[in-house]
C-alpha positions in Angstrom: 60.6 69.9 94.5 59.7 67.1 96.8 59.5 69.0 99.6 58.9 73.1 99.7 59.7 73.7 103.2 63.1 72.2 102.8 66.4 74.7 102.5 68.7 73.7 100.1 72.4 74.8 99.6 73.9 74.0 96.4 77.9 74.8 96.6 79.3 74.2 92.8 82.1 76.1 90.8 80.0 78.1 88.7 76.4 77.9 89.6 73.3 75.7 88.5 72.9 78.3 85.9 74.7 79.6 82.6 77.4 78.6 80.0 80.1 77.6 82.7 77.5 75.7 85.0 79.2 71.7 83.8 82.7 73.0 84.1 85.1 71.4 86.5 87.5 73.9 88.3 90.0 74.1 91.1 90.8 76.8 93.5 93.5 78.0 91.8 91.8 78.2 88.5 88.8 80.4 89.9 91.1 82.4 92.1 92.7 83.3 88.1 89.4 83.9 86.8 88.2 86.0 89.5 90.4 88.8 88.7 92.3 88.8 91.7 95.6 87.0 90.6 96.3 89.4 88.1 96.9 91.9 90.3 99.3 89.4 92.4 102.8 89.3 92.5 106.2 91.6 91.1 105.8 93.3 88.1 108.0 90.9 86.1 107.1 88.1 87.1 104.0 85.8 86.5 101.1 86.3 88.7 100.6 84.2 91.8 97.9 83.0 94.1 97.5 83.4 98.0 98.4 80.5 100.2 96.1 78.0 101.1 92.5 77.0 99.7 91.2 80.7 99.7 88.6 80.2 97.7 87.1 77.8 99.0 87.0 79.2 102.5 85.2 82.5 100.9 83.0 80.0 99.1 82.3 78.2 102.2 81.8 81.4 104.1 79.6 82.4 101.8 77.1 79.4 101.4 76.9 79.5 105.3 75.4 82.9 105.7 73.5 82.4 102.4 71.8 79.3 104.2 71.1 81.1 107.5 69.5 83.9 105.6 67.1 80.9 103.5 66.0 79.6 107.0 65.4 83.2 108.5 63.1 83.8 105.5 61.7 80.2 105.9 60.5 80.6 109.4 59.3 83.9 108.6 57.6 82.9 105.3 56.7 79.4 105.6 58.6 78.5 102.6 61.9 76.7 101.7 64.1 77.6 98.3 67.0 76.4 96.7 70.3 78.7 97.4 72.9 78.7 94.5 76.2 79.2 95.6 78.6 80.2 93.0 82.2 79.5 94.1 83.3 81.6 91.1 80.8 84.6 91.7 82.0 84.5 95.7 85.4 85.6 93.7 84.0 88.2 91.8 81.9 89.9 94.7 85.0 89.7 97.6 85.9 93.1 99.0 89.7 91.8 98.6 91.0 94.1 95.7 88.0 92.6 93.4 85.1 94.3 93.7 87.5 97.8 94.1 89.1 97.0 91.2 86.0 96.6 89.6 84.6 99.6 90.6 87.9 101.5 89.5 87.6 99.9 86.0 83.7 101.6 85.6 85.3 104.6 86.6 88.1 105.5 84.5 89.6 102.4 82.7 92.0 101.3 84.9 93.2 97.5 84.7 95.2 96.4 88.2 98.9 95.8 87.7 101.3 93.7 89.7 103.9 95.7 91.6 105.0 95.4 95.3 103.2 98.9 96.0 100.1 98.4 92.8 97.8 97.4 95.6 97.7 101.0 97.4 99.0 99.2 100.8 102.0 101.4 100.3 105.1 101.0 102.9 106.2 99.8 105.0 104.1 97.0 105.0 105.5 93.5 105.6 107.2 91.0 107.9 110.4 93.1 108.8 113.6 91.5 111.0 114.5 92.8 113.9 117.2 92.0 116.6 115.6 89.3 118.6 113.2 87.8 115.2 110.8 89.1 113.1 108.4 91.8 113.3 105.0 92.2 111.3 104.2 96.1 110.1 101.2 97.8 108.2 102.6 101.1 107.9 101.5 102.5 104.5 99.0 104.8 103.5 97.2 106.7 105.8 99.7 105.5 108.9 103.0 106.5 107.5 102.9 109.8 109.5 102.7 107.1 112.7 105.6 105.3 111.3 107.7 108.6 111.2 106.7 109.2 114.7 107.3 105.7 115.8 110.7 106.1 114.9 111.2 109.5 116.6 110.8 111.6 113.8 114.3 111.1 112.1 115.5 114.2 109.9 115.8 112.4 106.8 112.0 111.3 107.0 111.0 115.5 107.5 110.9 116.2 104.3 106.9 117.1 103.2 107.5 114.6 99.9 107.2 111.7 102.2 104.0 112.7 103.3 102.4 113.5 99.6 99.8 110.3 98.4 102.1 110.1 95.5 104.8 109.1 97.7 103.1 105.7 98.9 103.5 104.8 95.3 106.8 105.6 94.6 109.2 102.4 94.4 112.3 104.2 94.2 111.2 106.1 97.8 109.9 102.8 99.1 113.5 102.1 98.6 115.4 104.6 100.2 112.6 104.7 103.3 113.7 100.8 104.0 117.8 102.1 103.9 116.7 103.7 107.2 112.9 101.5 108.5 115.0 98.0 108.1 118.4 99.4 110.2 116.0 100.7 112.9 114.3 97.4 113.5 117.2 95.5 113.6 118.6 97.9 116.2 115.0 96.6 118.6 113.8 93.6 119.7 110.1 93.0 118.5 108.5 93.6 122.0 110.3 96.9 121.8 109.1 97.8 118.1 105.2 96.5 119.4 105.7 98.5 122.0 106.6 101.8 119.9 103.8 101.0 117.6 101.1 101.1 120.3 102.1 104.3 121.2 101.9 105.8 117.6 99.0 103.8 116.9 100.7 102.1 114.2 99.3 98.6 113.4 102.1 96.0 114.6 102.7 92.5 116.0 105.6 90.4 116.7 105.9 87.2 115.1 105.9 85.0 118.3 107.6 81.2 118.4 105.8 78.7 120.1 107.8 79.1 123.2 106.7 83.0 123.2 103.2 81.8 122.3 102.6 79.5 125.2 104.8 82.2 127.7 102.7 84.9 126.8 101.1 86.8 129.9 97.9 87.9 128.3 96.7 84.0 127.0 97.9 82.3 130.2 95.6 85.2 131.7 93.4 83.9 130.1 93.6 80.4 130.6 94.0 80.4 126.3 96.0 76.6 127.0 95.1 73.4 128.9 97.6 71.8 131.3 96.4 68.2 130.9 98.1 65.0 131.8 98.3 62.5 128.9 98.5 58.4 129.8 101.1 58.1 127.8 102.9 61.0 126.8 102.5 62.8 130.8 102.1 66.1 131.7 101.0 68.4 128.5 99.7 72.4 127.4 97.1 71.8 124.7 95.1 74.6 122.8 92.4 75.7 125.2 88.9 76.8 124.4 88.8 79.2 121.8 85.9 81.4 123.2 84.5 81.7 126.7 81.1 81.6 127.6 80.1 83.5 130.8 76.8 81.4 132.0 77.8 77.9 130.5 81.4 77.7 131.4 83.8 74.9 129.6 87.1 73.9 129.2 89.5 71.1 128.0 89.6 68.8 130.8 91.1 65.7 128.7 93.3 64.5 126.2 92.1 62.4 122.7 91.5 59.2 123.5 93.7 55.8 123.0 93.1 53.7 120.4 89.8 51.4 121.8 90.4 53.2 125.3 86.6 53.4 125.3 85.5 50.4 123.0 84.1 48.7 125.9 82.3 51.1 127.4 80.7 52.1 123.8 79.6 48.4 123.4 78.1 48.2 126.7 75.9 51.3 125.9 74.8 49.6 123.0 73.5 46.3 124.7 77.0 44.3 124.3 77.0 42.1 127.8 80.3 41.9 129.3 80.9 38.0 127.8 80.0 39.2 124.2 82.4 42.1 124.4 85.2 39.7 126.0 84.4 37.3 122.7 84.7 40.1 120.5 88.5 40.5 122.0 89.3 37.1 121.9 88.0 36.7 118.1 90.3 40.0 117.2 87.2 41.9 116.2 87.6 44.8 118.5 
């Protein structure tokens, strides 16, 4: 009110606005509410949550773009305004399950279930092992044909019932598809399996350790990690830039600093003479 040509963001858990609007909450708690925990986890067991602080990244996701979109119309209008960001409501709007779920319950009824296969992925879909570690596949639905192909088209896997929509619901074929899908991939290493994928256009990747991480061909093309010596601990890879930008080129060119490596050159910019700063050592201030 103080000032109309300012753009503020409120972030709270459920709006400035409404019954809820005092109500403490956690990410957990608006992750139940927002319908999508229901649908998560087996069948017969409780629901469960996603890792991390999901909602609060969506929430903070959220409020950024709501922000950028107040100053676009401020520049454009003259005008500031007061964006209310509803970590709850960022729940119920998410293309994650939510807002199809919703638009399956207007439709005919339906209320998600829990399942390995209730939330139409369909198999095989999943971190898989393999001879040399593990292996991470999206196979279901529309790419199960790939799959077959990917694994040369085995004759137990000909038969058109594995093909039908049904099929990707189907626990007890999920079942008998992984008696021959897990053998196969622990007869491969998970170059080989990527490597099969990509041909069949089947959405794969390895799950790399750190050693295959900083060995990989295509990051050290791309100069992805620093080689930077370190006072103290020597010669080091760090994590590189994580973009690159063609007319204002940057890199990593040093490590974090010691502790007070630049104290005296920070209190020299400020006016500290070099007899004040060598006081400030002697007293133990710095």
């Amino acid at each position: 009110n103080a000032n109309n040509d300012v753009v503020l963001t409120s972030i709270s858990n459920f709006g400035q606005t409404g019954p809820y609007k005092d109500y403490k909450s956690s990410d957990i708690m608006t992750y139940g509410m927002g319908g999508e925990m229901y649908s998560t986890g087996l069948e017969d067991r409780e629901p469960l949550k996603l890792g991390e602080n999901v909602v609060l990244y969506q929430a903070g996701a959220v409020a950024s773009v709501a922000t950028m979109g107040a100053l676009f119309a401020s520049r454009l209008q003259a005008v500031g305004q007061h964006v209310d960001v509803s970590i709850m409501e960022t729940q119920v709007g998410t293309i994650d399950r939510r807002m199809s779920m919703l638009l399956a319950y207007q439709y005919n009824g339906e209320i998600s279930r829990r399942g390995a296969l209730a939330t139409g992925i369909g198999y095989p879909t999943g971190v898989y092992l393999c001879a040399d570690g593990y292996i991470q596949v999206n196979g279901g639905g529309s790419y199960f044909k790939r799959v077959v192909e990917m694994m040369g088209r085995p004759p137990e896997l000909e038969d058109p019932t594995w093909f039908e929509p049904e099929s990707q619901y189907n626990s007890d074929l999920a079942q008998i598809f992984h008696e021959y899908f897990i053998p196969w991939c622990l007869e491969r290493t998970k170059r080989e399996i990527w490597a099969a994928a990509q041909k069949s256009r089947v959405l794969s990747a390895p799950l790399n350790t750190i050693e295959e991480l900083v060995e990989d061909q295509h990051f050290n093309e791309r100069d992805a990690f620093a080689d930077i010596s370190h006072p103290e601990a020597g010669r080091l890879l760090y994590p590189g830039r994580p973009f690159i930008m063609g007319e204002s080129p940057w890199s990593v060119r040093r490590p974090a600093p010691l502790l007070g490596q630049h104290t005296d050159d920070i209190l020299s910019s400020v006016g500290y003479n070099a007899e004040c700063v060598s006081h400030l050592h002697r007293d133990g201030v710095v």
